[in-house]
C-alpha positions as CSV (number, residue, x, y, z in Angstrom):
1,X,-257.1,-12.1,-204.1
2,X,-253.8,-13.4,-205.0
3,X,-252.6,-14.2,-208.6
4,X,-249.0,-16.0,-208.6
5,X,-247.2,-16.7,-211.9
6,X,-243.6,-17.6,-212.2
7,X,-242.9,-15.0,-215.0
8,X,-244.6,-11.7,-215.7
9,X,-243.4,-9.1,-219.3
10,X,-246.2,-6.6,-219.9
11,X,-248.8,-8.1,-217.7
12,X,-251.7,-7.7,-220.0
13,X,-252.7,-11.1,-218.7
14,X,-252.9,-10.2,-215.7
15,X,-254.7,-7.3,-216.1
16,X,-257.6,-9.7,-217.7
17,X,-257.6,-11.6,-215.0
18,X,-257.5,-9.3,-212.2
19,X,-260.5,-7.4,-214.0
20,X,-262.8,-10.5,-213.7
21,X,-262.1,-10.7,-209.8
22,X,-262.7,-7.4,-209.8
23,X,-266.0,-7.6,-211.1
24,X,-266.7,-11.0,-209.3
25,X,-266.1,-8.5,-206.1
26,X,-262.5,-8.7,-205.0
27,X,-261.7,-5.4,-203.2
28,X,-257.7,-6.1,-203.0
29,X,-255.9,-8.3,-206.0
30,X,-252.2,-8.3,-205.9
31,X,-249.6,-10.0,-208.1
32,X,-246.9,-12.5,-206.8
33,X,-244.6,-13.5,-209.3
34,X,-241.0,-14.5,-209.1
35,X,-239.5,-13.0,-212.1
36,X,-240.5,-9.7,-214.0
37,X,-239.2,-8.1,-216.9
38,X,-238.0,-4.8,-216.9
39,X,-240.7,-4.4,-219.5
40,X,-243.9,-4.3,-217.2
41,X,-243.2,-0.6,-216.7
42,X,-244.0,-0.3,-220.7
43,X,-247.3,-2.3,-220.2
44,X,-250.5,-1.0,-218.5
45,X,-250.3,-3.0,-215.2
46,X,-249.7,0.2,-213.4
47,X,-251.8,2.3,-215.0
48,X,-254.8,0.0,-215.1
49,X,-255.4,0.0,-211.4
50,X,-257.1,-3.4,-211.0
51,X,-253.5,-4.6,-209.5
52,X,-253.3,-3.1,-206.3
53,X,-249.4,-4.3,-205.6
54,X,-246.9,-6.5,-207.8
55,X,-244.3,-8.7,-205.5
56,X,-241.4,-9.9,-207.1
57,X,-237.8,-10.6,-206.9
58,X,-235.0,-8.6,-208.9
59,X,-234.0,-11.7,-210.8
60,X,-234.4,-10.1,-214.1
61,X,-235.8,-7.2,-213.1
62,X,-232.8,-4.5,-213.1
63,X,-234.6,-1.1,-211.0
64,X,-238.5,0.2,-210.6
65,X,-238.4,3.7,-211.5
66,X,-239.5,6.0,-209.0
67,X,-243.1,6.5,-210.3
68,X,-243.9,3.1,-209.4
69,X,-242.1,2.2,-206.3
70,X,-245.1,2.5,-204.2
71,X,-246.8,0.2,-206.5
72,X,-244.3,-3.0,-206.6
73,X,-242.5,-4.4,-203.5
74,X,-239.2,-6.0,-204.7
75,X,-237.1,-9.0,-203.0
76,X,-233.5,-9.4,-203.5
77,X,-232.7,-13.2,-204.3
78,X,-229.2,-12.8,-205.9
């Protein structure tokens, strides 16, 4: 399953909803959004592990730290 937002901070949102598909029997949910805060790596989106990828663009996002680079794929637009 596929979530898509335009705008993701600390994701607990997303979290909530990926946890329902979860239990409704997705095996895979991933995250498309096209701008992240730098403040998703102060959230629990990582840590929860009901989102198995984030995709994003670096619009507002500035760097992933290196914990979490195998976690979020990130797309240069400017």
């Amino acid at each position: 399953m596929i979530i898509v937002d335009d705008l993701c901070s600390y994701g607990d949102n997303f979290i909530d909803n990926a946890s329902i598909l979860r239990e409704v029997g997705a095996a895979e949910v991933y995250l498309l959004v096209i701008h992240t805060e730098d403040s998703i790596f102060k959230g629990n989106i990582f840590t929860s592990n009901v989102i198995d990828k984030v995709y994003t663009t670096n619009t507002l996002l500035s760097e992933v730290p290196e914990v979490w680079e195998s976690r979020i794929h990130l797309t240069e637009l400017i």
